[in-house]
Z-matrix of the N, CA and C atoms (Angstrom, degrees):
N
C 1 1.460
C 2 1.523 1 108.34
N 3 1.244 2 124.18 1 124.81
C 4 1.586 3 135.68 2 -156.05
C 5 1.958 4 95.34 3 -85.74
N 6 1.184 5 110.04 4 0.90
C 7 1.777 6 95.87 5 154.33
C 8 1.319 7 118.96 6 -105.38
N 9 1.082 8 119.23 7 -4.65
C 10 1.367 9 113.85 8 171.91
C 11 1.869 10 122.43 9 84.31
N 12 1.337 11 112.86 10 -1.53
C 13 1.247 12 135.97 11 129.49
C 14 1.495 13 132.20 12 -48.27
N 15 1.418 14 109.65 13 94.32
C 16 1.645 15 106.28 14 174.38
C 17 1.130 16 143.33 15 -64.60
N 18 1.217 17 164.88 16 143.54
C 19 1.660 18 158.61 17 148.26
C 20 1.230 19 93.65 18 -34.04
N 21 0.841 20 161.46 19 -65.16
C 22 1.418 21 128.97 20 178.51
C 23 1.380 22 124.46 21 -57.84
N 24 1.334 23 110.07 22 -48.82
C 25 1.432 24 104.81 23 -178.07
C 26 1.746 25 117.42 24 -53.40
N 27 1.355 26 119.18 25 -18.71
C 28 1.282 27 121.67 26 -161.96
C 29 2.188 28 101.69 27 -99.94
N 30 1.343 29 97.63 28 -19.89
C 31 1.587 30 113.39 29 -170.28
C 32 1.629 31 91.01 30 -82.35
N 33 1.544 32 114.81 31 -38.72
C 34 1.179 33 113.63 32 170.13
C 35 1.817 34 123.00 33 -73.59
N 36 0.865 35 122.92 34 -21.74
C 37 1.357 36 118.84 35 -171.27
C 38 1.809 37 90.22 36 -101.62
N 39 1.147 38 136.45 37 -1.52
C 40 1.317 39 126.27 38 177.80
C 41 1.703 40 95.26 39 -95.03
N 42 1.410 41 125.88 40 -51.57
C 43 1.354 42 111.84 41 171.83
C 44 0.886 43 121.94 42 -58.07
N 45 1.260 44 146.19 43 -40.84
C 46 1.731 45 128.00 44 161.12
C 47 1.320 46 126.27 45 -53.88
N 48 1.146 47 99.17 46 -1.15
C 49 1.958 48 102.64 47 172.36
C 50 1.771 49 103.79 48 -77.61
N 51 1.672 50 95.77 49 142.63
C 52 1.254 51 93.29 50 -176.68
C 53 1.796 52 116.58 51 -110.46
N 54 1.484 53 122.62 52 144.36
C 55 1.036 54 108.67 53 -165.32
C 56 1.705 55 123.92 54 -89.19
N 57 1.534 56 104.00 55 153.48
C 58 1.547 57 89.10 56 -137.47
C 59 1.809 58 102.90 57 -68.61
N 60 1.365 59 125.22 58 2.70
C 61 1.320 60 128.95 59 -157.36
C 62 1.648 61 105.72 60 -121.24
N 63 1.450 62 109.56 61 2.78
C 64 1.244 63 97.45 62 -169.11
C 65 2.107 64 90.66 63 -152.88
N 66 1.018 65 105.62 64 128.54
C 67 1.992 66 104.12 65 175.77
C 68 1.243 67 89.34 66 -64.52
N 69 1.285 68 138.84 67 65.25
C 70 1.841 69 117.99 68 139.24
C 71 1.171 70 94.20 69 -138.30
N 72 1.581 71 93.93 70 171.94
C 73 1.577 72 110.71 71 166.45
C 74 1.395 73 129.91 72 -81.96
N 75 0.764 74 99.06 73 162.72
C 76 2.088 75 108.07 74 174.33
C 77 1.525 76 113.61 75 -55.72
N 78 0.943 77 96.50 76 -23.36
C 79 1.882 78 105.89 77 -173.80
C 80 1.520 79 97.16 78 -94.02
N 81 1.415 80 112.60 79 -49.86
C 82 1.766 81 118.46 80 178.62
C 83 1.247 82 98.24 81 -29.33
N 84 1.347 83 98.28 82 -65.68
C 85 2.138 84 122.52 83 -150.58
C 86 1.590 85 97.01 84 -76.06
N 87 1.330 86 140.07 85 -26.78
C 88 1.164 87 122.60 86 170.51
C 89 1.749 88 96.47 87 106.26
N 90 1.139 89 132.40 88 26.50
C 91 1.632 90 127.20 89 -167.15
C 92 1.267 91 86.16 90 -102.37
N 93 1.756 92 142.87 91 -36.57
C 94 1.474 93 101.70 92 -165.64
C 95 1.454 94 118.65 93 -103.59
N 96 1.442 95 111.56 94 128.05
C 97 1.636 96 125.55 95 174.38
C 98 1.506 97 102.21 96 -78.17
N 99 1.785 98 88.25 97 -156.80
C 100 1.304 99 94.78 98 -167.03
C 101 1.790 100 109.64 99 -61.42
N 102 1.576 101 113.74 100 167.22
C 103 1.340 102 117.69 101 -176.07
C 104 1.628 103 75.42 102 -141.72
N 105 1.886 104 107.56 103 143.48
C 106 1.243 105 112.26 104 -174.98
C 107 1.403 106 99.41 105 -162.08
N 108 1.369 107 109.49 106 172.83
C 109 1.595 108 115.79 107 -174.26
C 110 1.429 109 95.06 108 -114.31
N 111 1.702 110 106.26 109 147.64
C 112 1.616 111 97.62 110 -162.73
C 113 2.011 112 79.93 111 -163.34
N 114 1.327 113 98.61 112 97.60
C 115 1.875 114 102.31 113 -171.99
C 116 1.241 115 104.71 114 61.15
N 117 1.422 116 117.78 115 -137.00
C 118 1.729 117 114.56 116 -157.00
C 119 1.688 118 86.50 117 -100.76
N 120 1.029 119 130.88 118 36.96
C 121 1.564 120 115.62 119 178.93
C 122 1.465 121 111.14 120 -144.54
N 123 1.376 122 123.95 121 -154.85
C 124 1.578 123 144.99 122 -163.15
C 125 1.145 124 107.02 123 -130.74
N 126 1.849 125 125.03 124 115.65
C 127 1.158 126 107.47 125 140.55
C 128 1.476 127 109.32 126 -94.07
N 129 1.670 128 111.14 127 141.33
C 130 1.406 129 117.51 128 149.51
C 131 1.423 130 120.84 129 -86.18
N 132 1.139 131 123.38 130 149.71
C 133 1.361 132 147.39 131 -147.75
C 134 2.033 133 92.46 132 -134.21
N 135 1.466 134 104.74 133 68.19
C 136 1.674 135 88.12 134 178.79
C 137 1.957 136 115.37 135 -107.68
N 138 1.299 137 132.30 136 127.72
C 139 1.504 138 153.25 137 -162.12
C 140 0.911 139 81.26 138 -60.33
N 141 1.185 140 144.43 139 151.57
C 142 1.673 141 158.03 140 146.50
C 143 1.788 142 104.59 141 -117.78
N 144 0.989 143 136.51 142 142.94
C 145 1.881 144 130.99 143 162.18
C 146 1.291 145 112.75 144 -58.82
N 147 1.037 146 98.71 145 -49.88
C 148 1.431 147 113.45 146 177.31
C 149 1.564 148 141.20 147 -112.85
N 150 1.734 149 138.77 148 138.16
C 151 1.316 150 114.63 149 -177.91
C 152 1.740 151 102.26 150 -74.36
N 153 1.518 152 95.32 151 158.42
C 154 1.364 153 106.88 152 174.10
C 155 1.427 154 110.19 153 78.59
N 156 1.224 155 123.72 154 31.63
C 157 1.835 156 99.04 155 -178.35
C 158 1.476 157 125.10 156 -79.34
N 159 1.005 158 144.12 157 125.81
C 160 1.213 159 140.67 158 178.90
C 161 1.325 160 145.85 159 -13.13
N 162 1.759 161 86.06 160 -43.93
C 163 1.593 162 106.46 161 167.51
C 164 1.518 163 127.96 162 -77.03
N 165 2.114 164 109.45 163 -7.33
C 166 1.099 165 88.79 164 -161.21
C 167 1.757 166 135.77 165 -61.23
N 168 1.453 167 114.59 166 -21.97
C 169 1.287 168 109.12 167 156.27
C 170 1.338 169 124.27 168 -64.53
N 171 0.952 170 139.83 169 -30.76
C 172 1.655 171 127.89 170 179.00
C 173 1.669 172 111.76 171 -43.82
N 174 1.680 173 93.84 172 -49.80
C 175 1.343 174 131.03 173 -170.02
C 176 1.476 175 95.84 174 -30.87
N 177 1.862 176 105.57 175 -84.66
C 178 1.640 177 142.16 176 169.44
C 179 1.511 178 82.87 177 -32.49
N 180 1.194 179 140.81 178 -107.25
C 181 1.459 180 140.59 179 -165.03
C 182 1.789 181 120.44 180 -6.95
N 183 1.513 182 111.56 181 -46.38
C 184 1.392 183 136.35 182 -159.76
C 185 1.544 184 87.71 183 -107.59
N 186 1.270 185 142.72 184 -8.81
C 187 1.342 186 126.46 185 178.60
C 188 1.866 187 113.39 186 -100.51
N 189 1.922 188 91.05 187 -37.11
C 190 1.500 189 90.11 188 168.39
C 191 1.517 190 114.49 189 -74.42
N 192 1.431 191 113.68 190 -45.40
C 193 2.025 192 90.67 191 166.37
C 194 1.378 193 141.84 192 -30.23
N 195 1.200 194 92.61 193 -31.14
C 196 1.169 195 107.37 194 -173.75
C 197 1.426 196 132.05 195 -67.50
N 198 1.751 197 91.58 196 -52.20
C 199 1.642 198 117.63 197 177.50
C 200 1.454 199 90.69 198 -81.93
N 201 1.381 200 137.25 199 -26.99
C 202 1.350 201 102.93 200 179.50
C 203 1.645 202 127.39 201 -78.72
N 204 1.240 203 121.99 202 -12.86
C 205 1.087 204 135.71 203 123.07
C 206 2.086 205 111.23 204 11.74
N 207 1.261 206 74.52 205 -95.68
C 208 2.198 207 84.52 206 172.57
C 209 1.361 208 106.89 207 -86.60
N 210 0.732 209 125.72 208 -9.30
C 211 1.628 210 118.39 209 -155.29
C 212 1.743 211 117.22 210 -147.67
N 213 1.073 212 123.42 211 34.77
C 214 1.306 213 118.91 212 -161.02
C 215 1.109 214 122.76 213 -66.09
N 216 1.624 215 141.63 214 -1.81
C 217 1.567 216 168.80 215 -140.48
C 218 1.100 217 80.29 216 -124.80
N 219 1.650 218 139.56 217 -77.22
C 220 1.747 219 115.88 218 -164.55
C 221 1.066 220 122.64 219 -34.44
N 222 1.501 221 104.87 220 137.84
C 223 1.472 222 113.16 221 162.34
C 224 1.469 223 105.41 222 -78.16
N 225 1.289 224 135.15 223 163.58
C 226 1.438 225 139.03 224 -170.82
C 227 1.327 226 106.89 225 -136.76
N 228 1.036 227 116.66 226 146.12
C 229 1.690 228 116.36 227 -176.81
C 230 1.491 229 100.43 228 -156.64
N 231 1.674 230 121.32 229 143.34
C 232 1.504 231 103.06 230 176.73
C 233 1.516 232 102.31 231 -136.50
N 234 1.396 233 104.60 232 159.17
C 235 1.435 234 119.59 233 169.79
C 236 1.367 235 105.96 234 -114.77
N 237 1.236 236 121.45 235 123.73
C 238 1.465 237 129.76 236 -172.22
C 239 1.828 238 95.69 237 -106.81
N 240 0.809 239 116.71 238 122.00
C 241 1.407 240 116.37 239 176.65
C 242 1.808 241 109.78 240 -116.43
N 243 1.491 242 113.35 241 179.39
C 244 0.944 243 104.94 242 166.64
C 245 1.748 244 114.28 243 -113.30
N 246 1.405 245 115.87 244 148.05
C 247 1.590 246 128.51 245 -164.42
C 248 1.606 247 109.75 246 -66.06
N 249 1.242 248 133.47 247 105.83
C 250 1.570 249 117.67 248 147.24
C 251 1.519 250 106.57 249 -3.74
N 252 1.098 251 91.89 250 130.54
C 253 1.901 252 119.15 251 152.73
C 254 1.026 253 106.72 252 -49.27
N 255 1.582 254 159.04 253 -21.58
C 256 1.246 255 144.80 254 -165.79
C 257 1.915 256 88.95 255 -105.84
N 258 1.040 257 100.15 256 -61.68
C 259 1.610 258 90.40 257 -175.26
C 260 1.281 259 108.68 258 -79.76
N 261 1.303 260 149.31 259 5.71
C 262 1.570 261 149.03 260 130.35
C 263 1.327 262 100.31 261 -32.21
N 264 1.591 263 111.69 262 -68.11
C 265 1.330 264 114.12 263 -165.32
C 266 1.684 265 126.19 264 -61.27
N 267 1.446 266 95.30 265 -27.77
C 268 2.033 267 102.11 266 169.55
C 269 1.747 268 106.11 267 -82.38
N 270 1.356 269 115.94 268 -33.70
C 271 1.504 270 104.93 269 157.64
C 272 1.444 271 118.33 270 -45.60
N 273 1.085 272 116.20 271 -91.95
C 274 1.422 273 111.63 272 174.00
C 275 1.559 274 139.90 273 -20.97
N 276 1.456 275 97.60 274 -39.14
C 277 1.305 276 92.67 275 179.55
C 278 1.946 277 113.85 276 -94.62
N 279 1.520 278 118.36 277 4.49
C 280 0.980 279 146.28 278 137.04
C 281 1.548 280 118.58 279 -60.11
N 282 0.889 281 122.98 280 -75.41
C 283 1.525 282 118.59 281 158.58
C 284 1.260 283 138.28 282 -24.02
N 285 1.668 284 105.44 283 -37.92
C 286 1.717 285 121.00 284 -172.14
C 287 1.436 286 98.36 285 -89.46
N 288 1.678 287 124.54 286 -15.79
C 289 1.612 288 135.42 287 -178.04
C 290 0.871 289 103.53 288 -83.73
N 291 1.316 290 120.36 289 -73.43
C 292 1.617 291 133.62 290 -169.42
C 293 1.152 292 148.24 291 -84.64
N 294 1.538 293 91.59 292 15.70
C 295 2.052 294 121.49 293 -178.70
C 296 1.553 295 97.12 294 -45.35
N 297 1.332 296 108.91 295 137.24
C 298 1.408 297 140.97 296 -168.27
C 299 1.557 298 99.71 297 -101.30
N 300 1.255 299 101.22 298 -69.20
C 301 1.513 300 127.55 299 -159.02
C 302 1.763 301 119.36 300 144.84
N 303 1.084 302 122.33 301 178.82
C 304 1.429 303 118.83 302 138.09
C 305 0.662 304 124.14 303 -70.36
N 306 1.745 305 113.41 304 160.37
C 307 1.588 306 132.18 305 173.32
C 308 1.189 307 92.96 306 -78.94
């Protein structure tokens, strides 16, 4: 990648982001999948519990801040998928602990 920013380094700075509705991280909760190079840009690969959640743009919004941060030249692209049942289930019960509030 011609900035010199790695796929890892960027898969890593997205799991330490914390989500805005719940005190854990993205990595805690199990949201980040694969992160990959796809032409001159990024797909993110982020777990959702559910299809359709409400937030998912906020989400995309709060993930490119982030990376632009190190990386502001990526293009960003995301795949929102939905989470395995096993890590659904440690979300949730993360979720029912660490309720924030709404945004």
């Amino acid at each position: 990648m011609a900035t010199g920013v790695s796929v890892e380094k960027i898969k890593e700075v997205v799991g330490r982001m914390e989500h805005p509705e719940i005190a854990a991280t993205f990595q805690e909760l199990g949201m980040v999948g694969n992160v990959r190079e796809a032409g001159d840009g990024i797909i993110i690969e982020v777990r959702v519990p559910f299809p359709n959640i409400p937030i998912k743009d906020y989400l995309a919004g709060m993930i490119r801040r982030e990376v632009a941060k190190i990386a502001e030249e990526i293009p960003l692209s995301f795949d929102f998928t939905v989470m395995p049942d096993e890590v659904r289930s440690q979300f949730l019960l993360l979720a029912r602990s660490r309720w924030k509030g709404e945004i």
